[in-house]
C-alpha positions as CSV (number, residue, x, y, z in Angstrom):
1,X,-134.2,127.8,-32.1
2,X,-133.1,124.6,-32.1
3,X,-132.1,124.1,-36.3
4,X,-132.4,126.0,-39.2
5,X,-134.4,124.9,-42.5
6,X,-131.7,123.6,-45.1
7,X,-131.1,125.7,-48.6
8,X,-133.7,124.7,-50.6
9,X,-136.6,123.5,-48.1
10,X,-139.9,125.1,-48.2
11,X,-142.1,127.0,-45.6
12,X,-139.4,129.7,-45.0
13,X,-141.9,131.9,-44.7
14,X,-143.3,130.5,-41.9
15,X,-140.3,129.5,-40.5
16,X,-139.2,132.9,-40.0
17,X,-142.5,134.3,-38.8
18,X,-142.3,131.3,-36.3
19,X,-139.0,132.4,-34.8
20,X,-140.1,136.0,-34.8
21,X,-143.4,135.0,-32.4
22,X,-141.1,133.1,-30.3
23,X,-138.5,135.6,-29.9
24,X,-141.6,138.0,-28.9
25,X,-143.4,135.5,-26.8
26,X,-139.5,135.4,-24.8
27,X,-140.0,139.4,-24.6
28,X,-143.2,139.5,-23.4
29,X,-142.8,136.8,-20.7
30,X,-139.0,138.4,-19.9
31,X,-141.1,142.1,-19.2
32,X,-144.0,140.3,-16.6
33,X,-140.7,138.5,-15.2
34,X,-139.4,142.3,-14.2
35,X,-143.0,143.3,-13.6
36,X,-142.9,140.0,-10.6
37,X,-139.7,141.1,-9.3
38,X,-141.4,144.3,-8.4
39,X,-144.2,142.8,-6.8
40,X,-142.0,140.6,-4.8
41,X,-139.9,143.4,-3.8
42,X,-142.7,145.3,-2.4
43,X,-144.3,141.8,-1.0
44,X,-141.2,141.7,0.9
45,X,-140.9,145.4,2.3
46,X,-144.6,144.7,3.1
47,X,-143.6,142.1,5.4
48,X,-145.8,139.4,3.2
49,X,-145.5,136.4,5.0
50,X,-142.6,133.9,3.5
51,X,-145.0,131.3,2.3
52,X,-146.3,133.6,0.3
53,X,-143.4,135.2,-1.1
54,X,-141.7,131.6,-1.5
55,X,-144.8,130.9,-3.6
56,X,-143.9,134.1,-5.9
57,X,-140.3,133.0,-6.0
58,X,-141.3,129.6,-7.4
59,X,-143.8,131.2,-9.8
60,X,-140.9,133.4,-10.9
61,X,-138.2,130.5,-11.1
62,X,-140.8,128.5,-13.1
63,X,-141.7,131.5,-15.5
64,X,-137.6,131.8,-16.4
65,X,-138.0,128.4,-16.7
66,X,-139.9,128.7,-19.7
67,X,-138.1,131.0,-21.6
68,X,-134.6,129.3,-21.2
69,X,-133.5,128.6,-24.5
């Protein structure tokens, strides 16, 4: 995250359970990440056409996108 709550300020609470769901939002999207891989590994030893497998590569690059801290 980007800051921590100063000594003292309220909600810490929720500040914590905040980072915890965004460290397990990162997980979750980090384990269908691996799950794509695999399907574009198979798309390609399928002989999937290369649109198609371009169009899983940007899904994938957009995905780690999100989860770049």
């Amino acid at each position: 995250m980007y800051g921590r709550l100063r000594k003292g300020d309220e909600l810490w609470d929720v500040f914590d359970e905040f980072e915890k769901m965004i460290i397990k939002l990162r997980s979750n999207q980090r384990g269908e990440i691996d799950r794509l891989d695999k399907v574009i590994a198979r798309a390609k030893e399928a002989g999937t056409s290369e649109a198609v497998v371009a169009e899983l590569d940007d899904l994938r690059a957009r995905m780690e996108a999100e989860i770049a801290e």
